[in-house]
C-alpha positions as CSV (number, residue, x, y, z in Angstrom):
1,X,2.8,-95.9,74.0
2,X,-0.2,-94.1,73.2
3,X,1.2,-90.9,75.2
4,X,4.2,-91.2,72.4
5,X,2.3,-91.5,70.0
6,X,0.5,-88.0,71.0
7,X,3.3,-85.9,71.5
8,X,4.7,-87.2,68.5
9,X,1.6,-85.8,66.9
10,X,1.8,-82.9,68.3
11,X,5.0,-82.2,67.0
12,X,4.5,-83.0,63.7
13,X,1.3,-80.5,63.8
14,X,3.6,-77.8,65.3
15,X,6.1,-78.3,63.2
16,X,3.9,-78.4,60.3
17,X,2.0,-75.2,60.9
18,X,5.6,-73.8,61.6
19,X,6.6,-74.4,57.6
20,X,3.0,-73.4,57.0
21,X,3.2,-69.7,58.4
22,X,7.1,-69.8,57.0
23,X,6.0,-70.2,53.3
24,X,3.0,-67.8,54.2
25,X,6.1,-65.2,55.3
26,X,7.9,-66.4,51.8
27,X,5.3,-65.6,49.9
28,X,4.4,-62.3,51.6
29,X,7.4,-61.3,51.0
30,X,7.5,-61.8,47.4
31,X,4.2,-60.3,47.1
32,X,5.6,-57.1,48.6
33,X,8.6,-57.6,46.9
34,X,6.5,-57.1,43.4
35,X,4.3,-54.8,45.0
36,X,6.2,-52.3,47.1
37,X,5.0,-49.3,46.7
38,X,2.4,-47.0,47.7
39,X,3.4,-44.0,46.0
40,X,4.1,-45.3,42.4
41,X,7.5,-45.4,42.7
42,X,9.3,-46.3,39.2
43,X,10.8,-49.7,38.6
44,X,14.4,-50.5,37.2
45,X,15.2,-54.2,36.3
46,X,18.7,-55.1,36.1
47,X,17.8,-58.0,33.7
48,X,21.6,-59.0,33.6
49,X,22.0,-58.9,37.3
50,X,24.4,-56.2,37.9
51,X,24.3,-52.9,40.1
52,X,22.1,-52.5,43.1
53,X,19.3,-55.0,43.3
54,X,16.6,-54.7,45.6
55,X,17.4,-51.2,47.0
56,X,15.3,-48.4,46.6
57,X,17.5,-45.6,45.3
58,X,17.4,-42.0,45.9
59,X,18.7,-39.5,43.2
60,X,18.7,-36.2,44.2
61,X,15.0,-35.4,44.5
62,X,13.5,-38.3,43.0
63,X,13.8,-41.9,43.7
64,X,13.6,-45.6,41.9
65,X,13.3,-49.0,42.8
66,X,16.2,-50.8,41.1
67,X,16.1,-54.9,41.5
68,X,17.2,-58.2,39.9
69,X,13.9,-59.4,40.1
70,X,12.4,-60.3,37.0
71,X,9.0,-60.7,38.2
72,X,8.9,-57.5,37.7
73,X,9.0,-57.8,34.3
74,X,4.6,-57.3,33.3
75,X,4.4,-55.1,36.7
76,X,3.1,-51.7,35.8
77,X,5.8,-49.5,37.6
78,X,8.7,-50.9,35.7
79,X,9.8,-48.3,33.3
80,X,13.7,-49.3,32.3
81,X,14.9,-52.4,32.2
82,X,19.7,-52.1,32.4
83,X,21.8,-54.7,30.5
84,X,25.5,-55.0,31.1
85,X,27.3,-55.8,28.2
86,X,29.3,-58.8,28.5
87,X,26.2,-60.6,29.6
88,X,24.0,-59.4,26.8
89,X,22.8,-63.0,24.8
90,X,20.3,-62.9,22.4
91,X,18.9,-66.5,24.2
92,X,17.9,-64.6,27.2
93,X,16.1,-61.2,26.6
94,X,13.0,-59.9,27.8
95,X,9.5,-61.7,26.3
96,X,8.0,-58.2,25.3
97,X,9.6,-54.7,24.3
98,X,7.6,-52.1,25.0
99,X,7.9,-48.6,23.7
100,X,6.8,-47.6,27.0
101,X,10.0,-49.0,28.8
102,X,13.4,-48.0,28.1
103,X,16.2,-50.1,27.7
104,X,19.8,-49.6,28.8
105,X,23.2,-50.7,28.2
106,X,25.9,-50.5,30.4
107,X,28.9,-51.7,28.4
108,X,33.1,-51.5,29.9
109,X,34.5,-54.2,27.5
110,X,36.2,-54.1,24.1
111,X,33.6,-56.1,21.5
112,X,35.9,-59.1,21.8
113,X,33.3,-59.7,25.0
114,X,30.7,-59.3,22.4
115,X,30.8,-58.4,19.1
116,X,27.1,-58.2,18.4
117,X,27.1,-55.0,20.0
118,X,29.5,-53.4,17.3
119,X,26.7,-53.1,14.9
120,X,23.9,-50.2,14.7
121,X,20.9,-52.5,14.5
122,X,21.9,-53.4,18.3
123,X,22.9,-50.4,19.4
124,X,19.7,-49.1,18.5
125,X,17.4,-51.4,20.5
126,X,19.0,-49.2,23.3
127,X,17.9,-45.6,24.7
128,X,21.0,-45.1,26.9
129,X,24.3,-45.8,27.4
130,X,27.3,-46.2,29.6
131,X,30.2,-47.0,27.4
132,X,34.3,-45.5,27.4
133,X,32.5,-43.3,24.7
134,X,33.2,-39.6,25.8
135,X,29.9,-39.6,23.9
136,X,27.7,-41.9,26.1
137,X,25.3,-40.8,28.6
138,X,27.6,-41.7,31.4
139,X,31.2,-42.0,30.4
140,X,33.7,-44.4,31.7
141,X,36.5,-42.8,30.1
142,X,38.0,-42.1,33.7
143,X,37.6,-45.4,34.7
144,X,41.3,-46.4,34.0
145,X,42.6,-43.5,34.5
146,X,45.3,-42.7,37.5
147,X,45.4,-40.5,40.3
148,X,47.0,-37.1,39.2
149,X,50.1,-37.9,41.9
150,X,50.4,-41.1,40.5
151,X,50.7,-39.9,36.8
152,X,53.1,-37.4,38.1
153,X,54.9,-39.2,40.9
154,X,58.4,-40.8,40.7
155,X,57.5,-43.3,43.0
156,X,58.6,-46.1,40.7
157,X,60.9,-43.5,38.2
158,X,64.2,-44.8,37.3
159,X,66.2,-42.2,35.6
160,X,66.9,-42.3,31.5
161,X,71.3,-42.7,32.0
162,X,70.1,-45.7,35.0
163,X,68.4,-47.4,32.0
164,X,70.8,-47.0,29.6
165,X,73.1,-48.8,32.2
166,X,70.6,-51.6,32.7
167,X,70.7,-52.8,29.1
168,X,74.4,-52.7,29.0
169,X,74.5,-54.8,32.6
170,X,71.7,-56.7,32.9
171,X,71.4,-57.3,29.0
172,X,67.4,-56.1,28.9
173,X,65.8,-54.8,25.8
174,X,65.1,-51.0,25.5
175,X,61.3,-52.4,25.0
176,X,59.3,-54.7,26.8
177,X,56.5,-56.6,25.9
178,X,54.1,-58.9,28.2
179,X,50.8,-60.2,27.1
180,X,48.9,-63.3,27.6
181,X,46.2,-63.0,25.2
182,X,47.8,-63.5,22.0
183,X,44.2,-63.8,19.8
184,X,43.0,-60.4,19.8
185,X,40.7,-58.6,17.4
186,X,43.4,-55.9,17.2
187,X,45.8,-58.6,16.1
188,X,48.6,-57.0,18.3
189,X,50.8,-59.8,18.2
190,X,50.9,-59.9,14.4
191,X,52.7,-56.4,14.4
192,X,55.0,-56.7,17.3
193,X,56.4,-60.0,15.4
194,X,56.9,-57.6,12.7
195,X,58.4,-55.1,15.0
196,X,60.9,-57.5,16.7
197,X,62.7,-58.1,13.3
198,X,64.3,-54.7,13.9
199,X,64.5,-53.8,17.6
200,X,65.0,-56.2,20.6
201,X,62.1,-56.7,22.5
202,X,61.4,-58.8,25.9
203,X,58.8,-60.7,25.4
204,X,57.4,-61.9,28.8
205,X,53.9,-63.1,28.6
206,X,52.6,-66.2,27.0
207,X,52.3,-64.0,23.5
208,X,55.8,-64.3,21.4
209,X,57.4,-65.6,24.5
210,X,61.5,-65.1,24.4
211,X,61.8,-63.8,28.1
212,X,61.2,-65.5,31.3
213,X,60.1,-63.5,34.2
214,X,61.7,-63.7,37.6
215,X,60.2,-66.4,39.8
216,X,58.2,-64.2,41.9
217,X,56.7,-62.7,39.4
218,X,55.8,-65.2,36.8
219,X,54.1,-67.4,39.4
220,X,50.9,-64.5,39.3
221,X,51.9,-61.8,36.9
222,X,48.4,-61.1,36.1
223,X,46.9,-60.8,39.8
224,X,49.7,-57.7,40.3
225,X,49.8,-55.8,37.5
226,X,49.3,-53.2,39.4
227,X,51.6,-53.9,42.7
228,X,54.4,-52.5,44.1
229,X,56.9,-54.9,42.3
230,X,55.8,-55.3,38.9
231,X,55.4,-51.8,38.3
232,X,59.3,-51.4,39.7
233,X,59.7,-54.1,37.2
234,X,58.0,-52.3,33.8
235,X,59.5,-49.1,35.1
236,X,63.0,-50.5,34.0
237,X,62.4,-50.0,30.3
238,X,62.8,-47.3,27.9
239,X,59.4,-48.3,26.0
240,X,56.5,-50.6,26.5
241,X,54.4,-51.6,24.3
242,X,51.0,-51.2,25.0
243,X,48.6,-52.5,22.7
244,X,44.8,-52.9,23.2
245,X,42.7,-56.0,22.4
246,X,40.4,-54.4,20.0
247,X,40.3,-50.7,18.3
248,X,37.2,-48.7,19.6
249,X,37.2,-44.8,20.0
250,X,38.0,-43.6,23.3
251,X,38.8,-47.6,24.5
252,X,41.7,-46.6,26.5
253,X,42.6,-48.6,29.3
254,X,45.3,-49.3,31.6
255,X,47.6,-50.7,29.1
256,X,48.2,-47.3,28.2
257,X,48.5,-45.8,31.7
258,X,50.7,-48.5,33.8
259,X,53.7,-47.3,31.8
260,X,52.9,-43.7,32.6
261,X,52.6,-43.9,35.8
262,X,56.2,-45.6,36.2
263,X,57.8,-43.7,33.8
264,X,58.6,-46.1,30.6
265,X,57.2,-44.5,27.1
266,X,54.0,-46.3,26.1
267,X,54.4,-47.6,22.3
268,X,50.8,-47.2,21.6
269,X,48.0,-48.9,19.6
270,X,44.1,-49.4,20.1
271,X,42.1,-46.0,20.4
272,X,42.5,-43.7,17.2
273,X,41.6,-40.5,20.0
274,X,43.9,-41.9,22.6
275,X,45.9,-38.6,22.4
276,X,42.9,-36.4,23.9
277,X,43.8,-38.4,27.1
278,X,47.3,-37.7,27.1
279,X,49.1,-35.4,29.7
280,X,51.2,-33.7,27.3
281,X,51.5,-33.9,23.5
282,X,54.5,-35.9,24.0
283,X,53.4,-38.6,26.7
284,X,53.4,-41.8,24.1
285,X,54.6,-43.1,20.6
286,X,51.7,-43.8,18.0
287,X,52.4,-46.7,15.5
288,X,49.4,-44.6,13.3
289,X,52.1,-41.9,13.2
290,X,54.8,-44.5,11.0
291,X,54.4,-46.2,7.7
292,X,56.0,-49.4,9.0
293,X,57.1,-51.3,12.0
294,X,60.8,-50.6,10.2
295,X,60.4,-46.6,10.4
296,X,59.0,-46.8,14.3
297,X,61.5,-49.0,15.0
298,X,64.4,-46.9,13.7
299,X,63.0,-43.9,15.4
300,X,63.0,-45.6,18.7
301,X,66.7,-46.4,18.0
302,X,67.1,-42.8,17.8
303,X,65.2,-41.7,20.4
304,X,66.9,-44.4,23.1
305,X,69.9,-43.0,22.0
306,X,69.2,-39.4,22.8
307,X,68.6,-38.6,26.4
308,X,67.3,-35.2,26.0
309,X,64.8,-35.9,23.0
310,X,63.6,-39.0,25.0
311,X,63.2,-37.4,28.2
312,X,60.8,-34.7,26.5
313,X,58.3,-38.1,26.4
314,X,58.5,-38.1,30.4
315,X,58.0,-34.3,31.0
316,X,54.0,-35.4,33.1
317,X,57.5,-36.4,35.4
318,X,60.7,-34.5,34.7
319,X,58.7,-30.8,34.3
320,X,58.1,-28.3,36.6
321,X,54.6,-29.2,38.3
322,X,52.4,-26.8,36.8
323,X,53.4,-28.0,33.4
324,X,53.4,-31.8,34.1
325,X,50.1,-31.8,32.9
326,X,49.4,-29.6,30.0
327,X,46.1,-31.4,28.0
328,X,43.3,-28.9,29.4
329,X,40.9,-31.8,28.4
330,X,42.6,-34.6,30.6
331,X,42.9,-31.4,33.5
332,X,39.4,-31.0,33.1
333,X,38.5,-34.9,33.9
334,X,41.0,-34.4,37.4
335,X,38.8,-31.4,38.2
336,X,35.3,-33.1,37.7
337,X,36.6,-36.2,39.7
338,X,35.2,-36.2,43.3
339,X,38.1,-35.8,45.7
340,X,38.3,-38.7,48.3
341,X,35.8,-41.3,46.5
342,X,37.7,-44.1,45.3
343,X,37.5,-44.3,41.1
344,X,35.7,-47.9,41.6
345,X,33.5,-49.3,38.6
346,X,30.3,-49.5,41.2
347,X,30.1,-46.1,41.5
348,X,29.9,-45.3,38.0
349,X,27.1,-48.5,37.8
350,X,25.4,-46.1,40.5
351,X,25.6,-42.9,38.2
352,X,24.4,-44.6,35.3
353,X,21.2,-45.9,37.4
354,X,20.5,-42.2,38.6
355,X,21.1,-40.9,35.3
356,X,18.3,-43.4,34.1
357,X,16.2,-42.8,37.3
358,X,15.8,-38.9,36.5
359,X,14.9,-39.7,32.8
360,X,12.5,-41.8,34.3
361,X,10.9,-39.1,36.1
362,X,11.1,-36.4,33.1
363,X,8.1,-38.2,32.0
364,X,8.9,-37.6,28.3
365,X,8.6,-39.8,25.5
366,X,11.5,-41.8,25.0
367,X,13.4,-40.5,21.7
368,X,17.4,-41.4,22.1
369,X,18.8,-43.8,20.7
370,X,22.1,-45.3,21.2
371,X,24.3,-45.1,18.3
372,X,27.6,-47.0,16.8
373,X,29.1,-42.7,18.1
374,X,28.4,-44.1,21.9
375,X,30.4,-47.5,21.2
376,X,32.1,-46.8,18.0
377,X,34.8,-49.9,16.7
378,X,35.1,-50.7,13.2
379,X,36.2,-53.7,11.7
380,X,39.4,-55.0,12.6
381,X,42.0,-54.4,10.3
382,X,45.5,-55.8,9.7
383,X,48.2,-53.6,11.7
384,X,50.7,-53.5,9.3
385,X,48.8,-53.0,6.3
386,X,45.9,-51.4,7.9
387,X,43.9,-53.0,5.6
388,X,41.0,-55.2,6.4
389,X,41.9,-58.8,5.9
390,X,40.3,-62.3,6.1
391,X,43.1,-63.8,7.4
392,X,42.1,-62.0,11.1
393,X,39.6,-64.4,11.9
394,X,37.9,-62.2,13.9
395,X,36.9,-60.4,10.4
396,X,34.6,-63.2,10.2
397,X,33.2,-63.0,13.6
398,X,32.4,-59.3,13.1
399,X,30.3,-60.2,10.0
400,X,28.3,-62.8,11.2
401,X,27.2,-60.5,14.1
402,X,26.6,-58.0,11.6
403,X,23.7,-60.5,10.7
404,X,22.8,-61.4,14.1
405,X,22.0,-57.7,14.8
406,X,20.3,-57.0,12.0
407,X,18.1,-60.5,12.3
408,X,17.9,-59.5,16.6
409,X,16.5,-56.2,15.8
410,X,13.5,-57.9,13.5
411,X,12.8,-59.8,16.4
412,X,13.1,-57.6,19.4
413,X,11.2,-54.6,17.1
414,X,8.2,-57.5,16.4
415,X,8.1,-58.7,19.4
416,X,9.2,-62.6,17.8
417,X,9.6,-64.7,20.4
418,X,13.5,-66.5,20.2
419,X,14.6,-69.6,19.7
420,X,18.5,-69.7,19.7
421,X,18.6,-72.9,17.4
422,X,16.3,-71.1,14.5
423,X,18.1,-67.4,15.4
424,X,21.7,-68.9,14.9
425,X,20.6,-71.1,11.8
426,X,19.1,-68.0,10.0
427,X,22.0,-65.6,10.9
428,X,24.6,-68.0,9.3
429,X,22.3,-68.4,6.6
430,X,22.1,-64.8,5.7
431,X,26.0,-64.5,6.5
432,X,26.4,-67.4,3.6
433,X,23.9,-65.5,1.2
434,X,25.7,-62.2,2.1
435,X,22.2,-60.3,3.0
436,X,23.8,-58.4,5.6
């Protein structure tokens, strides 16, 4: 019994100083972790964990630490701290902004994600940007955007008299329409019910619903979008409607490019500068360019009915190559585009930490400032009317963020310390008093 009881002892102690030196290891670990570097290498907190974390970055002759950790937070090497945009809250922000540390904002979404980030006052507690704004530090303007063989390919192309046939045989509109998310701060859906009063449009998604998809594609419409047979699908109509969520500058996504790549005439709306993107001057149909859904819907009567004036809106397919393509800005974007990297969104995260890193290393007093020109989205404004209107209740969502960026930039720029309870109370407080 007693010779139990020993080894038993002994292999508690083992196991004990086992856990002992682990945590010791732990520990170490962390502590190197926070303190890495010998050579005063700079420090980049991902404070919304995002991009690389933990990795220390080379960038053409200089080089960064870039983590998640937020330990690093008071350590004397950090000099940016990154945000990405949909996971910006005003809850959860750094204890202490320094002038000495720059902040950055890397932001993909429409302000539907997060409308607080429409206003100046926010904007401004930024240095840099990565935004769809041709104007931010590191566009994602090509983010969306196709391959040049896909624009140009008839891989899915069905010809203008084939469609004609199609909505005498198989009874389709000349436009379709499919859309799940029918509360939008572009209020899409408000025009297209306009619009339907005086051309026939299949309606597929949940949004004005008066078309049911065929089995094997209504089960998952929205995980292939972008597959084989719903793109054969949407390449069956003359037009599609292609409407974005929200109206920002240079927000042009792939609403605007799935029709083109198939071949059916985009009826656009969202991006005021969508046409710089374009391939040709006559790739897409603005509703901006018609008083009324009435008039744009009696010019796409005409226009369905004309083969050879319709087909001059698929010439990026129908022309001779070397005038597929005739925007020398879009060209320009295909030429900068590195041949053979896939266009995914984590290599643009990795630009916009190197373009940070070198800043970094400039060692010069941090004077930019993002602006509403780097994420630029008025309020939201009736479609029809193109007035602004209360009856949009995102109208009233934009406001009150107009007073939670004015009341987050007295904090941040004073260093106040937050608490979300007071913060929200006060922001609807000065919303109600109209002080913002």
């Amino acid at each position: 019994m007693a010779r139990k009881i020993r080894i038993m002892f002994a292999t508690a102690t083992t196991l004990g100083i086992c856990i002992l030196v682990f945590q010791l290891c732990l520990l170490l670990y962390g502590h190197r972790n926070l303190f890495f570097s010998d050579d005063d290498t700079p420090v980049i907190l991902w404070w919304t964990p995002f991009g690389s974390n933990n990795q220390a970055k080379t960038c053409g002759n200089v080089k960064c630490y870039v983590t998640h950790d937020r330990r690093f937070e008071r350590n004397a090497l950090l000099k940016s701290i990154l945000f990405y945009g949909s996971d910006f809250h005003v809850h959860d922000l750094p204890n202490h902004k320094s002038s000495a540390i720059s902040w950055g904002l890397l932001h993909e979404e429409s302000p539907r994600n997060n409308p607080i980030l429409v206003h100046e006052e926010a904007l401004n507690l930024f240095n840099y940007s990565s935004t769809f704004s041709r104007f931010s530090d590191v566009p994602l303007i090509s983010f969306y955007l196709p391959r040049l063989e896909e624009l140009i390919g008839k891989s899915y192309y069905v010809s203008t008299k084939e469609k004609t046939v199609l909505i005498r045989t198989e009874n389709i509109a000349p436009v379709l329409y499919i859309q799940s998310d029918c509360d939008t701060a572009s209020d899409r859906d408000r025009y297209i019910l306009e619009l339907m009063k005086h051309i026939r449009i299949d309606s597929y998604g949940a949004c004005l619903n008066n078309a049911r998809l065929d089995e094997r594609l209504r089960n998952n419409y929205l995980d292939i979008l972008n597959g084989h047979e719903f793109l054969s699908f949407v390449s069956k109509y003359k037009f599609t409607i292609a409407f974005e969520n929200a109206i920002c500058d240079d927000y042009v996504t792939e609403k605007l490019w799935r029709p083109l790549i198939v071949g059916s005439v985009p009826i656009y709306y969202g991006s005021p500068s969508f046409k710089d993107w374009l391939p040709n001057n006559k790739s897409a149909v603005s509703i901006l360019d018609f008083a009324s859904p009435l008039e744009l819907a009696s010019f796409l009567h005409k226009l369905s009915k004309n083969d050879s004036a319709y087909e001059e809106y698929l010439s990026h397919k129908l022309g001779e190559r070397e005038y597929q393509v005739t925007n020398r800005r879009l060209l320009e974007v295909y030429r900068r585009k590195p041949m053979g990297i896939p266009d995914e969104f984590g290599n643009y995260v990795e630009e916009f930490e190197c373009f940070v890193c070198k800043r970094i290393h400039n060692r010069k007093i941090e004077t930019s400032v993002v602006t509403r020109r780097q994420y630029d989205c008025p309020s939201p404004r009736d479609p029809v009317t193109g007035e602004i209107t209360k009856r949009n209740w995102w109208m009233t969502q934009w406001n009150i963020e107009k007073c939670g960026a004015k009341l987050l930039a007295h904090y941040i720029t004073r260093n106040i310390s937050i608490n979300i309870s007071h913060f929200d109370e006060q922001k609807m407080s000065m919303h109600d008093n109209k002080e913002c």
